[in-house]
N, C-alpha and C positions, 0 to 999 in steps of 0.2 A: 588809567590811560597813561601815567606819565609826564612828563615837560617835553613841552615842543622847544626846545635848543634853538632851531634854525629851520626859517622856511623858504628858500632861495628861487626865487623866478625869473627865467630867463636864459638863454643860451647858454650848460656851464663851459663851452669854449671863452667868453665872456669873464670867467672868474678869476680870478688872481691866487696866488697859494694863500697869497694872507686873510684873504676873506672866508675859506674854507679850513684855514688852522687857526681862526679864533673860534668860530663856531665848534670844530672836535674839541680844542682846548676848553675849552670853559664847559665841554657836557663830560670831559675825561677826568676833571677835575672837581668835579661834582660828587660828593660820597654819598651823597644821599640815595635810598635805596630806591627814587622813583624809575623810570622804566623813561630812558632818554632818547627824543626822537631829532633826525635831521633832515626833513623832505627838499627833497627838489624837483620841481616843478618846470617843463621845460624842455626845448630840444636836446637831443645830447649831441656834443661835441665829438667827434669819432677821437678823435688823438684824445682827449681828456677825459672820454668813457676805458679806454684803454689802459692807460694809467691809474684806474682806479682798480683796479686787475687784484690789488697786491693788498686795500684795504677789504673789499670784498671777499678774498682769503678765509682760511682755518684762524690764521695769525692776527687778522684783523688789525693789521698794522697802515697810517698814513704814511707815506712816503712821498715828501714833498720834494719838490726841484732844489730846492735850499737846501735841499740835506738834511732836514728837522723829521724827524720820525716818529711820531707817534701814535702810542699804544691806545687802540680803545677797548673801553670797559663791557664787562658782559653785558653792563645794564645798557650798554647804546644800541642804536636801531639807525640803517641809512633806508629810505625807501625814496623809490624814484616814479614820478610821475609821467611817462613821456610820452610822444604822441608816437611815438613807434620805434623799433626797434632796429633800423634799417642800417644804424654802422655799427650795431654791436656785434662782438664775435659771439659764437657759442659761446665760448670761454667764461665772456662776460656774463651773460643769460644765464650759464649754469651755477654761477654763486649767487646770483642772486637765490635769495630761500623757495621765493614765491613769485611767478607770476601771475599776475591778475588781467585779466581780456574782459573787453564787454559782451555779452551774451550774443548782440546781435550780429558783431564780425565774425563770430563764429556760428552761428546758426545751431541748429540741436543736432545737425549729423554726428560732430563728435560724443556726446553723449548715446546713441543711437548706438554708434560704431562699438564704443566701452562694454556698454550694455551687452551685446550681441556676442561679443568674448567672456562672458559671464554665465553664458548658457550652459547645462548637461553638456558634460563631453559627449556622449554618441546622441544628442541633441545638436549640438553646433558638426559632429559627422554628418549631420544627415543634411543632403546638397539641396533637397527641398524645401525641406523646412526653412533653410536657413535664406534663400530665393525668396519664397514664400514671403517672408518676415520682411527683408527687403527692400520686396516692392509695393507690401506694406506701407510701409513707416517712409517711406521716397512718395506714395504717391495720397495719403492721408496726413500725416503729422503736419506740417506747416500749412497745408490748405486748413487742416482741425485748429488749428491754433488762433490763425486769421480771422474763420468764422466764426469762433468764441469771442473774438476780441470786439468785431464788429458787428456783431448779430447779437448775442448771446449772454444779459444782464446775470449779476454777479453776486449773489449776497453777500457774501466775502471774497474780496478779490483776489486774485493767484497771478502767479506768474509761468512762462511757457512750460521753461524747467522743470517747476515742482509737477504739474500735471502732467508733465514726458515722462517722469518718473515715479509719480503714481500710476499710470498706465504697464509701466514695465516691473512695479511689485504685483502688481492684480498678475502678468500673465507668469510671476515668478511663482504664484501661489498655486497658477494649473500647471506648472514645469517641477515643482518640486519632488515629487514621486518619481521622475523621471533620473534620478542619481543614483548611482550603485551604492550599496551600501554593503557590510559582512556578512548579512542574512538574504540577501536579496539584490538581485543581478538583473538589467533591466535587454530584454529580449529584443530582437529584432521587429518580430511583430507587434509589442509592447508601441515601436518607436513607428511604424508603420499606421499604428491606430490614431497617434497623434498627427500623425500627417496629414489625414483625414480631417481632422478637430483642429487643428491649426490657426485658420480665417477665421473659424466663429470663435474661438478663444481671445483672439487679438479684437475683433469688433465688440465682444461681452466687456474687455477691457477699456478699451477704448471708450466706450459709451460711456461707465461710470469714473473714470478720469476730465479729459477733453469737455464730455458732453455732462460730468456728474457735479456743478458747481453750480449753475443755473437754476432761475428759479420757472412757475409753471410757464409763463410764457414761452422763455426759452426752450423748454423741454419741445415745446409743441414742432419750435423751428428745425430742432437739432435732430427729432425725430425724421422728418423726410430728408432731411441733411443726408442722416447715416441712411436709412431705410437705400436712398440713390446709391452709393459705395456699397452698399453690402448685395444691390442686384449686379452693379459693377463687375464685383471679385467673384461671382458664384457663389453667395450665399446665402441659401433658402433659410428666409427667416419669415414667420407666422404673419398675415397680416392685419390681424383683427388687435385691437388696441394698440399702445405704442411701442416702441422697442423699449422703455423703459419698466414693460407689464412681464417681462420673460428675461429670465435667465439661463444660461447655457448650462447643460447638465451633462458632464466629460464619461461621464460613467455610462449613461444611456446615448451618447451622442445624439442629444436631442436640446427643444427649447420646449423652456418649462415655465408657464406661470409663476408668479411667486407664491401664490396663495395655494397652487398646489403643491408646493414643498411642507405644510403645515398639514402636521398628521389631523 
């Protein structure tokens, strides 16, 4: 991890040059090969986030009002903790290396979004499909998410994300044949049969993401949960045991037992 140098809380309009060139001096000065950190914590000051323009840099030089300039070392690290970014320029925002959001100010649309430009080119061509998927993931993921949180006991516990994106490798895994390759060129009709297969693919996923974490009670809940959205969207799913007893079979577009996949 390093040495924490300097952990400064508080408005840095607040700060003085001299309290901010002892803290760089004493970690610039420092040969040791640890990994030197300087946080701050704290509204940012528009004129003194500005100014800091030039440390931020390729050059990663201070440049203080005094005229004192100094270099810092590979080994340093500034990272800023702030409650938002409301007088920072682009400018600013873009040297920084990294920034970091909390999950719930952004919600999972942008991963959603990311996601859906990831798709087969004449998969993401196709205006249905990609509708389709949509109003999906607009009118299921954050209602599936809810209801697992508050309904739906946990053996190991997850978080939104990782089962958003478990749900979008399962439907990566029936999209995959869908990429042109040098031997093999993916047809119109090809793209047509999926369009068909589309709902029950995303709900096959869905289930064992969202709904695939819980234990049997939950299964029971989750089951009319989905069993409701899948009469919803138009899709004829079997009603004799649970959605958890059938699997979507893309080749036969059909739902298939499990046990009848075992020669």
């Amino acid at each position: 991890m390093g040495q924490l140098y300097g952990f400064v809380e508080g408005s840095t309009g607040e700060w003085k040059d001299g309290v901010l060139a002892k803290l760089v001096n004493d970690a610039s000065k420092d040969e040791s090969p640890d990994k030197h950190w300087i946080m701050f914590d704290g509204p940012v000051d528009a004129i003194w986030i500005e100014n800091m323009n030039t440390v931020l840099d390729d050059n990663k030089k201070l440049c203080l009002n005094s005229g004192q300039i100094i270099q810092l070392t590979p080994r340093m690290t500034m990272m800023f903790e702030v409650e938002d970014l409301a007088v920072a320029s682009p400018a600013t925002v873009s040297r920084c290396g990294m920034v970091y959001m909390e999950p719930e100010s952004l919600t999972l649309k942008p991963l959603v979004d990311s996601w859906m430009n990831t798709l087969p080119p004449k998969v993401l061509a196709n205006t249905f499909i990609v509708k389709t998927l949509d109003t999906l993931w607009s009118d299921m993921l954050e209602e599936g998410c809810y209801f697992l949180r508050k309904n739906l006991p946990e053996i190991v516990k997850t978080v939104d994300n990782n089962v958003t994106q478990s749900c979008m490798r399962l439907i990566d895994c029936f999209l995959k044949k869908y990429y042109d390759t040098e031997v093999k060129k993916i047809t119109n009709e090809q793209i047509e049969g999926l369009s068909a297969q589309i709902k029950s693919i995303f709900m096959f996923s869905f289930l064992w993401s969202i709904g695939g974490t819980t234990d049997l009670v939950g299964r029971g809940r989750f089951d009319k949960w989905l069993r409701e959205r899948m009469t919803k969207h138009g899709v004829n799913f079997p009603e004799e045991n649970t959605v958890y007893d059938w699997h979507f079979n893309p080749d036969k577009n059909e739902w298939q037992k499990w046990f009848d996949t075992i020669p």
